[in-house]
C-alpha positions in Angstrom: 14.4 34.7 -62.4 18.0 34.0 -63.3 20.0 36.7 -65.0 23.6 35.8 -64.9 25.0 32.2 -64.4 28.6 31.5 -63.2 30.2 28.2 -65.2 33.1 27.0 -63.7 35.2 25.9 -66.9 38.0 23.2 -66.8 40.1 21.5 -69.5 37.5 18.4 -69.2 34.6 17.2 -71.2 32.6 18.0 -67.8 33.5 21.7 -68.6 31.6 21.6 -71.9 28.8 19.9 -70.5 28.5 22.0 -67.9 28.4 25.2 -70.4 26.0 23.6 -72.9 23.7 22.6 -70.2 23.7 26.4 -68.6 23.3 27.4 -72.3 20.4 25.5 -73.0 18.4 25.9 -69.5 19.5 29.7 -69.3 18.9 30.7 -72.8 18.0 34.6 -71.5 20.6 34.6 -69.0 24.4 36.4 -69.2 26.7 33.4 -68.9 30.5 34.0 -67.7 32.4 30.9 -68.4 35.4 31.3 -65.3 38.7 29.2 -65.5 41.2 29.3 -62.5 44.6 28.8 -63.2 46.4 27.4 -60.0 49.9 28.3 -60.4 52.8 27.4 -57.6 53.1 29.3 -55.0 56.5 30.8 -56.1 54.8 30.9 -59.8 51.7 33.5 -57.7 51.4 37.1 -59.0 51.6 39.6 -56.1 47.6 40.4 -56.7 46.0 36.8 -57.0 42.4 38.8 -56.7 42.5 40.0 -60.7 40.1 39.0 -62.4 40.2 38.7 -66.6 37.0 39.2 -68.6 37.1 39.6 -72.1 35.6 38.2 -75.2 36.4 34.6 -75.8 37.2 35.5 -79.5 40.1 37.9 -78.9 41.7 36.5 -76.0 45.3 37.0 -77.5 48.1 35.4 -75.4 45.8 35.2 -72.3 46.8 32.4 -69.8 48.8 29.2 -70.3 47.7 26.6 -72.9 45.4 24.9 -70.9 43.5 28.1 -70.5 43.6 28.4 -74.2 42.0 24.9 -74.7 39.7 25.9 -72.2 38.3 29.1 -74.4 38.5 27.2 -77.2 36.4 25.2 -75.8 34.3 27.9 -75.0 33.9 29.4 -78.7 33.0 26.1 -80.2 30.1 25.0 -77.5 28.8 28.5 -77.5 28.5 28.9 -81.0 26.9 32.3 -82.0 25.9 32.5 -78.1 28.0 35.3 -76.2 29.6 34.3 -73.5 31.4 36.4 -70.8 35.1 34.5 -69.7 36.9 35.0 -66.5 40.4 33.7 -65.8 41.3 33.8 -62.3 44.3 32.5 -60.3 44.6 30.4 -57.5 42.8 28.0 -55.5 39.6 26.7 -57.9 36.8 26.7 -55.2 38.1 29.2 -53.2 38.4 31.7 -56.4 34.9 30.7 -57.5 33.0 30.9 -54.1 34.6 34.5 -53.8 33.9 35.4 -57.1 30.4 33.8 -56.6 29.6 36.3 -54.0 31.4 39.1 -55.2 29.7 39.3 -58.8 26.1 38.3 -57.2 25.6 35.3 -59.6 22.0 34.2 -59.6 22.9 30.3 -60.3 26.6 28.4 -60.4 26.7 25.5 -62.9 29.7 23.2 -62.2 30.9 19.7 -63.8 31.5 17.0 -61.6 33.0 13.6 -61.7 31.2 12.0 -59.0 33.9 10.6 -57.6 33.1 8.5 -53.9 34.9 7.2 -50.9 39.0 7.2 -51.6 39.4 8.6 -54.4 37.3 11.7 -53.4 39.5 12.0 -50.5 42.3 11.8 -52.2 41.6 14.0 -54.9 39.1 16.4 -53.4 36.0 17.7 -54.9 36.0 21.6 -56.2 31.9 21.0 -57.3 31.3 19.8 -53.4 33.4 22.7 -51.8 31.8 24.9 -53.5 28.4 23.6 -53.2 29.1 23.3 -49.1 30.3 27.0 -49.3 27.7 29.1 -51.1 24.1 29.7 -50.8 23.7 30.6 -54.7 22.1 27.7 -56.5 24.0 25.2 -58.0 24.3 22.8 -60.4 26.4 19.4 -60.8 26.7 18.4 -64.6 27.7 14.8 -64.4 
């Protein structure tokens, strides 16, 4: 049985997808919707290991304004649905497979792009890492 499902949210239409998908196969479960800010090095808070929760309606001067987009985002695809939002800082699959394992998530919905060959190595792949780096289910939205 799945109780509570991680989404990893991004300012991308895969974010969206990857919500409404974990909305509509997990319609019992607690979804928290978790964007990670990476911010420069010099930019880094002396504790990178907060975590944010709140309620995506009252968010007030949280984040930059990508994060904003990104719960905006959030409100309209979850409609009357609650959903839990994390904002975490620095690097994306390293702050979701530690959040992952810290929170005991039962499933981990992520978007991908699918990306192959060079352009995977170039860019890297925060769905694959974090696939290759936890044993919680998970699922590409693609």
């Amino acid at each position: 049985m799945v109780d509570t499902v991680l989404v990893a949210m991004d300012d991308s239409p895969l974010g969206r997808e990857a919500l409404a998908y974990a909305l509509d196969t997990f319609p019992d479960a607690r979804i928290v919707a978790a964007h990670v800010a990476f911010l420069e090095f010099d930019m880094l808070p002396t504790d990178t290991e907060e975590v944010f929760e709140a309620d995506p309606n009252d968010l007030g001067g949280v984040g930059d304004e990508t994060a904003q987009s990104v719960f905006a985002t959030i409100r309209e695809t979850a409609g009357d649905r609650p959903v839990a939002v994390s904002f975490l800082t620095g690097e994306p699959d390293d702050r979701l497979v530690e959040y992952v394992e810290s929170e005991g998530f039962d499933e981990v919905v992520l978007g991908t792009h699918g990306r192959e060959g060079v352009s995977r190595l170039l860019i890297g792949s925060v769905a694959e890492s974090v696939v290759r780096r936890t044993d919680v289910p998970t699922t590409l939205v693609k």
